[in-house]
N, CA, C and O of each residue as an XYZ file, in Angstrom:
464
protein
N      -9.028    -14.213    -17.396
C      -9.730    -14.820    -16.276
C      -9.849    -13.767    -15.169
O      -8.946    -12.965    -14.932
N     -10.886    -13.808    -14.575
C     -11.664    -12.268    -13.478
C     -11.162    -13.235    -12.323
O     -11.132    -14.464    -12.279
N     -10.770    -12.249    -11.383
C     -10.667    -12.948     -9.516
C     -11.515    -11.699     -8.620
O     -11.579    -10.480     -8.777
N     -12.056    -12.544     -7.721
C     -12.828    -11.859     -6.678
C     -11.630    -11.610     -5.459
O     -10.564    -12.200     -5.280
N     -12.247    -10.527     -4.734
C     -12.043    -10.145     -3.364
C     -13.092     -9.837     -2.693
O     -14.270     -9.734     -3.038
N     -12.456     -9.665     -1.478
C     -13.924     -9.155     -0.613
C     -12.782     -8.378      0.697
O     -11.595     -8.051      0.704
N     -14.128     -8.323      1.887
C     -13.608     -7.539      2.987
C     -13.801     -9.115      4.302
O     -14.281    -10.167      3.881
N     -13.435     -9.006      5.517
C     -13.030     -9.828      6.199
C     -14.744    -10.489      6.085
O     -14.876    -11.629      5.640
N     -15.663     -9.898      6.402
C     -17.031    -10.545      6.664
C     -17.968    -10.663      5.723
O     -19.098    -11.073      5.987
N     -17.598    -10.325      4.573
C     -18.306    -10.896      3.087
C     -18.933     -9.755      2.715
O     -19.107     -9.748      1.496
N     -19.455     -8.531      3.404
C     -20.468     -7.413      2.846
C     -20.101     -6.922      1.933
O     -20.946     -6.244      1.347
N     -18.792     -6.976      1.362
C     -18.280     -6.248      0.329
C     -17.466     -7.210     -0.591
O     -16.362     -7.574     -0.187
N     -17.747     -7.479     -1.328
C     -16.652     -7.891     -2.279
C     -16.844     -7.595     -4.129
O     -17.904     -7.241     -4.645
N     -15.733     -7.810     -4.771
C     -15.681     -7.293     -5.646
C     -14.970     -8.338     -6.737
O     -14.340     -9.356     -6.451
N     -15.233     -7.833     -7.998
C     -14.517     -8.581     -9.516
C     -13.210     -7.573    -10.018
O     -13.356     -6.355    -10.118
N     -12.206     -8.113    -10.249
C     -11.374     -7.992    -11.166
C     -11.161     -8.682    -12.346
O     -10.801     -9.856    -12.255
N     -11.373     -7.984    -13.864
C     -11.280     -8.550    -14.833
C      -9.565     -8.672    -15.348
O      -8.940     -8.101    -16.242
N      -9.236     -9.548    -14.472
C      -7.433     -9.523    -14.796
C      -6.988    -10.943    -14.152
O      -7.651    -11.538    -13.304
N      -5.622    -11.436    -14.752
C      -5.419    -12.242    -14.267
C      -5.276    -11.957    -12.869
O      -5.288    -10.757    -12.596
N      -5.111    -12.952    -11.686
C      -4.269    -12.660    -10.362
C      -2.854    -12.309    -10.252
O      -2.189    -13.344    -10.302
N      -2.147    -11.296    -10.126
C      -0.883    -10.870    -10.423
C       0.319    -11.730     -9.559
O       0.275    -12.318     -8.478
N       1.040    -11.590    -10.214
C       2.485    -12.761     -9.895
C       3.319    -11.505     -8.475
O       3.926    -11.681     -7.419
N       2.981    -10.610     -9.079
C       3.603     -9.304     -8.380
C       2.752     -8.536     -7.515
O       1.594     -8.310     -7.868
N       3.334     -7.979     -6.088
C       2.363     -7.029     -5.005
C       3.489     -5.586     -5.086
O       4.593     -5.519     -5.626
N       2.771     -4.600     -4.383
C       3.453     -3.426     -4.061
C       3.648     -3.773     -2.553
O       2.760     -4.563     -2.232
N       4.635     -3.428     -1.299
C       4.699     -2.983     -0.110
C       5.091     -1.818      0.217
O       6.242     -1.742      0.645
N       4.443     -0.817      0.141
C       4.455      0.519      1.108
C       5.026      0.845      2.003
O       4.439      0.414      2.996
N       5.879      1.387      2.265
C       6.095      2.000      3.655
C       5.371      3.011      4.408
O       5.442      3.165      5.627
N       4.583      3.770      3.495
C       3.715      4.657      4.135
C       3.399      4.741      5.226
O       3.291      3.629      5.743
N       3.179      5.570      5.889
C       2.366      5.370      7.455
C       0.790      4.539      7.208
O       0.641      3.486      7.827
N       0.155      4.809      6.710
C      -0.811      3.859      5.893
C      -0.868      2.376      5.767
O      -1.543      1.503      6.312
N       0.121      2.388      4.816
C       0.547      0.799      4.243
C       0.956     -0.026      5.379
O       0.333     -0.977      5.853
N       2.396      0.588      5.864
C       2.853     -0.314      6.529
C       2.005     -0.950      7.740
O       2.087     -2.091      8.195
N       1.000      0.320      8.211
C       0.384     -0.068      9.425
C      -0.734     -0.849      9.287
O      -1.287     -1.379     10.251
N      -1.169     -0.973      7.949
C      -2.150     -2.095      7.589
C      -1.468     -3.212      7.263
O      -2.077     -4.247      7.533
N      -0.546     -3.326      6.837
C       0.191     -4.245      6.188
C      -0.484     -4.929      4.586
O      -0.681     -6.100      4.263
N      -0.705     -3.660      3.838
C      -0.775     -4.135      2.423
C      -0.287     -4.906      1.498
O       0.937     -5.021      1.568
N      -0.775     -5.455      0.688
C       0.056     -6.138     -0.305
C      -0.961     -5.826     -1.745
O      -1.942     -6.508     -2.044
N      -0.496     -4.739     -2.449
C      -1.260     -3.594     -3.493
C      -0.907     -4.082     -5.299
O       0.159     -4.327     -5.864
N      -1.843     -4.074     -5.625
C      -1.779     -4.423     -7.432
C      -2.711     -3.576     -7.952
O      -3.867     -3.572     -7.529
N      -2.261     -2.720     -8.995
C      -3.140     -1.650     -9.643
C      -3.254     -2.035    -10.893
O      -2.450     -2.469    -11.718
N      -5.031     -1.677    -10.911
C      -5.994     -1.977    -12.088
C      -6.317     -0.660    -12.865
O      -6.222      0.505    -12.480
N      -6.757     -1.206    -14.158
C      -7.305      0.083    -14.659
C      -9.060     -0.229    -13.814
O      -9.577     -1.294    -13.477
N      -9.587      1.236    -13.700
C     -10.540      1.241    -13.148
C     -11.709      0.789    -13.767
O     -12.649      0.782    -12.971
N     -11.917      0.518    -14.568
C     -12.707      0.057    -15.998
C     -13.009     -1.855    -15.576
O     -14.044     -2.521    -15.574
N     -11.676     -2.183    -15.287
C     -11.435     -3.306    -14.841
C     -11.679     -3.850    -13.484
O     -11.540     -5.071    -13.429
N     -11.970     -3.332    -12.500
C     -12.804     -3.341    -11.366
C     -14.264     -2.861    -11.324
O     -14.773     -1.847    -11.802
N     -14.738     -3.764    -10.695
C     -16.736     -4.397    -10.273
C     -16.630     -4.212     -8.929
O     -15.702     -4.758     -8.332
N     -17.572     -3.408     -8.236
C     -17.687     -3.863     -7.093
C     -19.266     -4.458     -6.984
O     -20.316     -3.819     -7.049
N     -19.057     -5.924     -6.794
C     -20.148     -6.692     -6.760
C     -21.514     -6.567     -6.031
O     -22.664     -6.777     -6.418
N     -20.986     -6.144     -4.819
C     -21.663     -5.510     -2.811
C     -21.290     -4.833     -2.106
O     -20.085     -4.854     -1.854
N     -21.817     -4.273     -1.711
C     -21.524     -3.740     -0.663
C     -21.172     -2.359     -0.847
O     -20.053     -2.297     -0.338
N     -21.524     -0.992     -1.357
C     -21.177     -0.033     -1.489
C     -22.101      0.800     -0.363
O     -21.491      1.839     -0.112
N     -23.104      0.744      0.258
C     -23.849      1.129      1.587
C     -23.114      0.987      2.844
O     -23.351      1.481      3.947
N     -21.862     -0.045      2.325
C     -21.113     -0.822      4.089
C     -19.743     -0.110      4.027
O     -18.961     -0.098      4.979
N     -19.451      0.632      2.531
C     -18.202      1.226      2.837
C     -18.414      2.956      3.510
O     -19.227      3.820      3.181
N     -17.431      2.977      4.445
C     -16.923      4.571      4.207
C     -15.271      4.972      3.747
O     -14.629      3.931      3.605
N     -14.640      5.920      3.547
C     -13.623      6.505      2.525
C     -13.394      6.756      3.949
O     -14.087      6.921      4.953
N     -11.623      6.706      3.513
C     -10.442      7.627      4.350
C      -9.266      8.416      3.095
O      -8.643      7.924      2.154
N      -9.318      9.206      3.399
C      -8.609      9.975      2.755
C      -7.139     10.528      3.912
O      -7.277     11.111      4.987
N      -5.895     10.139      3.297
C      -4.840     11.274      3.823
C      -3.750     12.060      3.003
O      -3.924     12.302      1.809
N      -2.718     12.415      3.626
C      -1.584     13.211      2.567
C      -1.885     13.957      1.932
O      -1.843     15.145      2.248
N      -2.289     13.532      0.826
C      -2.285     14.382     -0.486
C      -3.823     14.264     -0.890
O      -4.308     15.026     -1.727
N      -4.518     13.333     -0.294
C      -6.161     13.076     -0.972
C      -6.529     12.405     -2.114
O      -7.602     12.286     -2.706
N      -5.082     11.867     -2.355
C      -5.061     11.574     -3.743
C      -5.884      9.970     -4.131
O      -6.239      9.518     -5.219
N      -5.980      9.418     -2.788
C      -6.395      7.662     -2.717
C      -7.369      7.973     -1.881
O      -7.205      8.644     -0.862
N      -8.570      7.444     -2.316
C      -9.814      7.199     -1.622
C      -9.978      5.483     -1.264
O     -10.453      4.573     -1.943
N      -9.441      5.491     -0.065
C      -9.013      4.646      0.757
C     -10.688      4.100      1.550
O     -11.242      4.723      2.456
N     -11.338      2.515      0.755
C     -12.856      2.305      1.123
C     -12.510      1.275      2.271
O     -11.483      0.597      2.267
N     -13.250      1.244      3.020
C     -13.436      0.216      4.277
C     -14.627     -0.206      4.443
O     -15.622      0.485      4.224
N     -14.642     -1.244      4.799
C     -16.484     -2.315      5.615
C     -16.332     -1.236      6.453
O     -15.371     -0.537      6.772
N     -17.596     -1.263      6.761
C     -18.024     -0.375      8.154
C     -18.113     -1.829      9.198
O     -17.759     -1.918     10.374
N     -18.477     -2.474      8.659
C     -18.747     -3.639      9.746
C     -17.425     -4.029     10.341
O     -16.968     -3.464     11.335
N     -16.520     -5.497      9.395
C     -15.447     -5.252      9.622
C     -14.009     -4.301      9.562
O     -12.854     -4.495      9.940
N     -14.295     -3.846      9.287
C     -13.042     -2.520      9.009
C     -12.138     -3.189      7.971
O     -11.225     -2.448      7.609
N     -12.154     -4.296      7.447
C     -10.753     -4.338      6.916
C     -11.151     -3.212      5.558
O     -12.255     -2.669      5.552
N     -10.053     -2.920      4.352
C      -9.671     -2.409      3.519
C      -9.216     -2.916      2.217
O      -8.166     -2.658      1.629
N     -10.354     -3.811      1.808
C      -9.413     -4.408      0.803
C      -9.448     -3.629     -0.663
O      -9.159     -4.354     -1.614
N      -9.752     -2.305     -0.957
C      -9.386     -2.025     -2.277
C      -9.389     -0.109     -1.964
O      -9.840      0.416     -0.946
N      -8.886      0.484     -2.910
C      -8.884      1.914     -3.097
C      -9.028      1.940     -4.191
O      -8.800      1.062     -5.024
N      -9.561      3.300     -4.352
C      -9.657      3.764     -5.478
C      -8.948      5.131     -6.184
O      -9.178      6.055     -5.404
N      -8.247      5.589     -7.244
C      -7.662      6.867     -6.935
C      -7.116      7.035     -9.035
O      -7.575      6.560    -10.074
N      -6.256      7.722     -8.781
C      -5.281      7.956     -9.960
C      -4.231      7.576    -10.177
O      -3.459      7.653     -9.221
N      -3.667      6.985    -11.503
C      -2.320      6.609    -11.449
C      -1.649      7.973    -11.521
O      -2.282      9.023    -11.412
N      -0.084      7.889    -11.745
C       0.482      9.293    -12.423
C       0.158      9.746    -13.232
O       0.025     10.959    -13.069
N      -0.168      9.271    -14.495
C      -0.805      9.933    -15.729
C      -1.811     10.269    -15.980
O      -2.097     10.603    -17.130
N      -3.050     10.301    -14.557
C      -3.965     10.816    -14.367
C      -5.461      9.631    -14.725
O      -6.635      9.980    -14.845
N      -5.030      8.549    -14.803
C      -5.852      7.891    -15.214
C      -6.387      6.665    -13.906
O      -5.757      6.012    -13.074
N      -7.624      6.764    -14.200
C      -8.361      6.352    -13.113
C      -8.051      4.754    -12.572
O      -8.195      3.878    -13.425
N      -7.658      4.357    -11.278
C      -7.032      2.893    -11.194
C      -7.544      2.328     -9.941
O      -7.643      3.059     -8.955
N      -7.924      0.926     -9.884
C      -8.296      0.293     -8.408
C      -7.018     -0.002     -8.147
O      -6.222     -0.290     -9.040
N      -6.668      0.053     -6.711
C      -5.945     -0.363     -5.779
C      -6.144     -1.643     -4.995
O      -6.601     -1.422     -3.874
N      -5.898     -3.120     -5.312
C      -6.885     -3.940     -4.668
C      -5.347     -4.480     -4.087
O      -4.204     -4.454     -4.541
N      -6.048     -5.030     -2.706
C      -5.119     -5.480     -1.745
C      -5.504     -7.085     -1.561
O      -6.592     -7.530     -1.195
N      -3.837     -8.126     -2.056
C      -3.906     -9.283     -2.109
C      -4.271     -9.891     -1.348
O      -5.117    -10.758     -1.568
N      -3.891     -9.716     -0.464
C      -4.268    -10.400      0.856
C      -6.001    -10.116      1.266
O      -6.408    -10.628      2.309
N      -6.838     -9.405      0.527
C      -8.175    -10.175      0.618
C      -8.826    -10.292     -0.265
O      -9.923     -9.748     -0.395
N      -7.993    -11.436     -1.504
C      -7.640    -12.178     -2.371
C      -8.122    -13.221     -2.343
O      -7.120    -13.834     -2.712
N      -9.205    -14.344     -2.142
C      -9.227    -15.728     -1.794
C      -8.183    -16.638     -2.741
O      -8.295    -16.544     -3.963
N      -7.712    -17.047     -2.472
C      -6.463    -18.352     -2.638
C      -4.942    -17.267     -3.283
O      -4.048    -17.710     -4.004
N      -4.990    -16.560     -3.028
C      -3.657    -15.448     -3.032
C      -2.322    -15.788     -1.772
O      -2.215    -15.394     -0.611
N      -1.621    -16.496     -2.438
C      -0.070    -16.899     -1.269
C       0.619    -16.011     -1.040
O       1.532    -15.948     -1.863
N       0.664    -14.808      0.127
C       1.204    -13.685     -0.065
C       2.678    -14.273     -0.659
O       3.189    -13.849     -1.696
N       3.323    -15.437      0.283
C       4.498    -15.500      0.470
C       4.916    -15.943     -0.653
O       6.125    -15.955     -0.885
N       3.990    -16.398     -1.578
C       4.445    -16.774     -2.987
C       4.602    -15.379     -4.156
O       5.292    -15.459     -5.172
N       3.740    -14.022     -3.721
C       4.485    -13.069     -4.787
C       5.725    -12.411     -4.511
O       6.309    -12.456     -3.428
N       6.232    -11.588     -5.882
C       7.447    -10.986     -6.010
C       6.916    -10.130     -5.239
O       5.687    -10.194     -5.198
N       7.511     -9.172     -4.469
C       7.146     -7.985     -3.568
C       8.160     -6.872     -3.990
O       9.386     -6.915     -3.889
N       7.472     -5.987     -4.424
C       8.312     -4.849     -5.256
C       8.240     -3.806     -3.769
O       7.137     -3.338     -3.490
N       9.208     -3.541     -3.034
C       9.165     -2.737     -2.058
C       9.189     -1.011     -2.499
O      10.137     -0.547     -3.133
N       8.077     -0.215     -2.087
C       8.473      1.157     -2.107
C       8.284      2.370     -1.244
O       7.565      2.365     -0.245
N       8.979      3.438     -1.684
C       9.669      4.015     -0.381
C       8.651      5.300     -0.258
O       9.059      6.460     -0.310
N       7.105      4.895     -0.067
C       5.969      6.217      0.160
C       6.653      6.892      1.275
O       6.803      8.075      0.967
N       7.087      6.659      2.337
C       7.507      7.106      3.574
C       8.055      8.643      3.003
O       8.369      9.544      3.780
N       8.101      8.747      1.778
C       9.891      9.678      1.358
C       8.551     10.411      0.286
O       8.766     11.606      0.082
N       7.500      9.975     -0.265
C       6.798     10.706     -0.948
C       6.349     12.333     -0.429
O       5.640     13.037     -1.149
């Protein structure tokens, strides 16, 4: 079963061909934390972006390694795009702009980017 996301004002949203995950990542990153993410990685194969690719622009930091997309309109951030470790291509989609996603209902696997 596929779940959609989007960005705060609808210009962008997107398909995941996966269930909705039981499990999020939380970041400490300077990044993460200051957005306040809640991160599940796809194979990239497995992410659609439905709209909106004219409304995003990329942030890149650190290492360059995450191409970090945003609405231009609203700014929020709901997906990246980048590499796992093994070099293989993965979406980064952020739960929380998830429609019917309970943050407070996933496991939250905490990790320590701060130290990366």
């Amino acid at each position: 079963m596929a779940f959609e996301g989007s960005c705060h004002c609808g210009k962008v949203a997107y398909t995941v061909d996966a269930e909705v995950p039981a499990q999020a990542m939380a970041c400490n990153c300077s990044h993460c934390r200051r957005k306040g993410f809640l991160l599940a990685f796809f194979p990239a194969a497995q992410f659609r972006l439905e709209r909106g690719e004219d409304d995003l622009k990329s942030y890149f930091f650190h290492k360059h390694a995450i191409e970090h997309r945003f609405c231009t309109t609203c700014g929020t951030q709901s997906f990246a795009m980048g590499k796992m470790p093994d070099g293989s291509e993965m979406a980064a989609v952020n739960l929380r702009c998830v429609e019917g996603v309970d943050p407070d209902a996933l496991d939250i696997q905490k990790v320590d980017g701060a130290s990366f």
